[in-house]
C-alpha positions as CSV (number, residue, x, y, z in Angstrom):
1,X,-85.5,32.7,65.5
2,X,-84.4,30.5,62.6
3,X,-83.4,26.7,63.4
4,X,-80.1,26.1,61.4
5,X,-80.5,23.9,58.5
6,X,-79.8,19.6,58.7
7,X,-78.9,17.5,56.4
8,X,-81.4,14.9,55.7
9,X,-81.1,11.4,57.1
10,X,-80.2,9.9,53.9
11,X,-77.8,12.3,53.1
12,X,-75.9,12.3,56.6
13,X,-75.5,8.5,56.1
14,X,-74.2,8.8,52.4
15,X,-72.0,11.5,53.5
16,X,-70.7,9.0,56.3
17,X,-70.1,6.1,54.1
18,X,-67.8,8.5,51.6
19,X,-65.7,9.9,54.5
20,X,-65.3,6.1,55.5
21,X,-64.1,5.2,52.2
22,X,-61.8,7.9,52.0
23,X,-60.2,6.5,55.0
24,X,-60.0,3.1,53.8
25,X,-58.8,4.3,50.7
26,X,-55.7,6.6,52.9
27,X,-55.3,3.6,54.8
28,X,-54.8,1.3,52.0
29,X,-52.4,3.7,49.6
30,X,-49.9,3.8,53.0
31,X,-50.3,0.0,53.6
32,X,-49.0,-0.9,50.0
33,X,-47.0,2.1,49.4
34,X,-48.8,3.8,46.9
35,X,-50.0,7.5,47.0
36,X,-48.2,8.4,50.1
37,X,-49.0,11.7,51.1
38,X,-45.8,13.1,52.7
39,X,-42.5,13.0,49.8
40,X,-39.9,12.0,52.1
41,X,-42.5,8.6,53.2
42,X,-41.7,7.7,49.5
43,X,-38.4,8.4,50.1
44,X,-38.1,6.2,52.9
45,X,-39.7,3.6,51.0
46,X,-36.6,3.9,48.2
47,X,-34.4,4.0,50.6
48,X,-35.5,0.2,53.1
49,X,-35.4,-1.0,49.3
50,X,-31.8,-0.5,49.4
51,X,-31.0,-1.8,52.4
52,X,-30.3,1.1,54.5
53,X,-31.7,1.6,57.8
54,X,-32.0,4.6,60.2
55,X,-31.1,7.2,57.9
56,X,-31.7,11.0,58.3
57,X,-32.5,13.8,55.3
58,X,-29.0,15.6,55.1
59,X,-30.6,17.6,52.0
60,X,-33.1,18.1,49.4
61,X,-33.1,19.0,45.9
62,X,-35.8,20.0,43.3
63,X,-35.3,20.2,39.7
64,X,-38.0,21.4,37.8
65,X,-36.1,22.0,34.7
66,X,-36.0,18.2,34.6
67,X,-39.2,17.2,36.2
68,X,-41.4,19.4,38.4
69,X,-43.1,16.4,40.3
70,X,-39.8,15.1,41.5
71,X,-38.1,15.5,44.8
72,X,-34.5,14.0,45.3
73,X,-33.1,13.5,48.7
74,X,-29.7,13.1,50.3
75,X,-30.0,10.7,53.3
76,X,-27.6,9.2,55.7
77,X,-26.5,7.3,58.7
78,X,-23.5,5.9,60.5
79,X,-23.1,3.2,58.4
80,X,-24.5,4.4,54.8
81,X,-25.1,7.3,52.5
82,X,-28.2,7.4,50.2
83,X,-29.4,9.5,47.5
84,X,-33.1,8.7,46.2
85,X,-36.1,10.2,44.6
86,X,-40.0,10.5,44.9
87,X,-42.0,11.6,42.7
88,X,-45.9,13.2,42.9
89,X,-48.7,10.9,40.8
90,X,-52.0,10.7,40.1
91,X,-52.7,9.0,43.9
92,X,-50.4,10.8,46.0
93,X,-46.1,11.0,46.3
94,X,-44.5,7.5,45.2
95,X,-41.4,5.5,45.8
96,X,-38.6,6.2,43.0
97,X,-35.0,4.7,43.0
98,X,-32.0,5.0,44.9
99,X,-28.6,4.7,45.3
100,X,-26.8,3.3,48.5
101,X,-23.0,3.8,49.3
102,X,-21.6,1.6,52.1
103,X,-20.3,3.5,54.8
104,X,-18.4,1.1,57.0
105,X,-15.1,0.4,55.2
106,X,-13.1,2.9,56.7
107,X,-12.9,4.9,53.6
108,X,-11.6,8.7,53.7
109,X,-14.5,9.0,50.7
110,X,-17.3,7.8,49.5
111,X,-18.8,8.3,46.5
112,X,-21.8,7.6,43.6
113,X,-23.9,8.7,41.1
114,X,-27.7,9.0,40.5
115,X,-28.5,9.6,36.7
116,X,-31.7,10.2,34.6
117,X,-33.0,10.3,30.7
118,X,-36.4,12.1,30.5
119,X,-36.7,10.6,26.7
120,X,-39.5,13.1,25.4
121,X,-36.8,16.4,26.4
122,X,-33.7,14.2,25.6
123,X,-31.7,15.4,28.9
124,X,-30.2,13.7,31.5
125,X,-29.7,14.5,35.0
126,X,-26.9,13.6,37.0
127,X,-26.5,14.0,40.6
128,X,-23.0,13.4,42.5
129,X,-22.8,12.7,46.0
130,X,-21.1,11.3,49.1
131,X,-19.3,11.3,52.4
132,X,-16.4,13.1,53.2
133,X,-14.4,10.9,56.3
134,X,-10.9,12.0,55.9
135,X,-10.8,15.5,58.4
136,X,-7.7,16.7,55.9
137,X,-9.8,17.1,52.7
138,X,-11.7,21.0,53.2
139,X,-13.5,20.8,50.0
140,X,-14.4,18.7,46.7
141,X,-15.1,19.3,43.6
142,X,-16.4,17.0,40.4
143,X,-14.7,16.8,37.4
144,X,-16.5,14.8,34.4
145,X,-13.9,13.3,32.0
146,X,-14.4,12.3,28.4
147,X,-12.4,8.8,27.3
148,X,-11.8,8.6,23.7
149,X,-9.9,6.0,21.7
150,X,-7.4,7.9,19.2
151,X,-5.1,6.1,17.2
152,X,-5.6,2.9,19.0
153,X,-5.1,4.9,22.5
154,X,-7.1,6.1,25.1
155,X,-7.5,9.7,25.7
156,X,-9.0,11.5,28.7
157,X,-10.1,14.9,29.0
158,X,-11.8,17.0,31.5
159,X,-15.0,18.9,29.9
160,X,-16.5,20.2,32.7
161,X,-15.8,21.0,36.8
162,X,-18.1,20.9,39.2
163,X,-17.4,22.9,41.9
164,X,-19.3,21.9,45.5
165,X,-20.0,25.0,47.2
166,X,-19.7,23.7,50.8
167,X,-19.7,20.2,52.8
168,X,-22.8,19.8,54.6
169,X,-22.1,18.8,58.1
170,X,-25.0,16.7,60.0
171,X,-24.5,14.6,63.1
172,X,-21.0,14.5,63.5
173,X,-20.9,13.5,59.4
174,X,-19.8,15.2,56.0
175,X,-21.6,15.0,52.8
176,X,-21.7,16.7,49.3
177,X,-24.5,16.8,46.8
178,X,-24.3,18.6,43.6
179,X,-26.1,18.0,40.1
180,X,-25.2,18.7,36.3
181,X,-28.3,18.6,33.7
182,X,-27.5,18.2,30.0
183,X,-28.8,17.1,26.9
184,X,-28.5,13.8,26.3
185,X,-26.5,13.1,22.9
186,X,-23.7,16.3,24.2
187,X,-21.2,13.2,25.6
188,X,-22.2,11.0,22.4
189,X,-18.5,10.9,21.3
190,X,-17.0,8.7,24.2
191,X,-17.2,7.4,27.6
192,X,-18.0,9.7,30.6
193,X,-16.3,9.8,33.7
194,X,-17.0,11.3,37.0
195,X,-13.4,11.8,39.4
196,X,-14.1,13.4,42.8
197,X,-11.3,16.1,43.3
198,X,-10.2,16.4,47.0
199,X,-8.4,19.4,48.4
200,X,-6.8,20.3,51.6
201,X,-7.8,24.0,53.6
202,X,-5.0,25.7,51.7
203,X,-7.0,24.8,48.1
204,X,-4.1,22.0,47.6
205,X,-5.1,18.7,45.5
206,X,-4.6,15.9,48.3
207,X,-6.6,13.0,46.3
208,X,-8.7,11.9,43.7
209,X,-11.6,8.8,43.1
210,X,-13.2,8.0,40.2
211,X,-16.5,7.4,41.0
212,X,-17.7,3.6,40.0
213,X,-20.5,3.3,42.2
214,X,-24.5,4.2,41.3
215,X,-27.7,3.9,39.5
216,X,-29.8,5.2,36.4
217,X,-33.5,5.5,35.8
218,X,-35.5,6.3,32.6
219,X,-38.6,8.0,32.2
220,X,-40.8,8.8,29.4
């Protein structure tokens, strides 16, 4: 009967000393918040950063039209809403950026934005999102606004709607999320605005809120 085959001495010991640096080397990417292995512990990370605490994933988005190693994720709590990003490196998932709407003003809405440039494809990615408090609006929708001067006065003009195909309800809470990806020089001409468009159950326009709160991020 055959005896099964060992590994020698020397290379049980090396094999040893490389699972213990492995370790070390997990350890010490999750200490300083590099190379996390889980997405939404880089998430997390962006999100303390911004002062939010005790936050919950309401919803998560991948784009890979923009960047396939990124993950963006709607989070919130009583007292906030948050949208923020991670993104996959060479070591392991990363912290990215956030934006953080205070939640504790009574507000029927909230709003912000979270926009992108990826400079080597020239687009931009925007994503619209916030809480719905006010139990009369049923649905919202996004409309981005070009300003122009003309003549010495200023002209505004919708150029696109963005429709929100339903309010994501998650502990006792309201939320929408949706994104628009473009190329970058298409709203060269003037200033873009983003106005949230609030409607009642019977498709009536109860409201509107021009969005002035959020964040931007470049990559190469």
């Amino acid at each position: 009967m055959k005896q099964p085959k060992t590994l020698p001495t020397r290379k049980k010991a090396a094999l040893r000393r490389i699972i213990r640096l492995a370790v070390l080397l997990v350890l010490a990417w999750q200490f300083f918040h590099v190379g996390l292995v889980l997405p939404v512990q880089g998430i997390y990370g962006a999100v303390e950063r911004g002062g939010a605490t005790g936050t919950r994933v309401i919803a998560r988005e991948w784009n890979p039209d923009f960047r396939a190693t990124q993950l963006f994720y709607l989070m919130g709590s009583e007292e906030a809403t948050v949208l923020a990003d991670t993104s996959l490196g060479l070591f392991g998932w990363e912290s990215g950026f956030e934006c953080t709407l205070d939640c504790t003003e009574g507000a029927p809405l909230y709003a912000g934005e979270r926009s992108m440039t990826r400079q080597d494809r020239d687009q931009r990615l925007h994503f619209y999102f916030g809480r719905v408090d006010d139990p009369e609006i049923a649905s919202v929708a996004v409309s981005i606004q070009m300003e122009t001067y003309e003549n010495g006065q200023m002209q505004r003009r919708e150029i696109e709607r963005l429709e929100v195909p339903e309010l994501l309800e998650r502990n006792g809470y309201r939320y929408f999320l949706v994104h628009r990806l473009r190329e970058a020089q298409e709203d060269s001409d003037g200033i873009v605005r983003a106005v949230v468009i609030t409607r009642d159950s019977s498709g009536r326009e109860i409201g509107q809120l021009e969005i002035q709160q959020g964040s931007y991020s470049s990559y190469g």
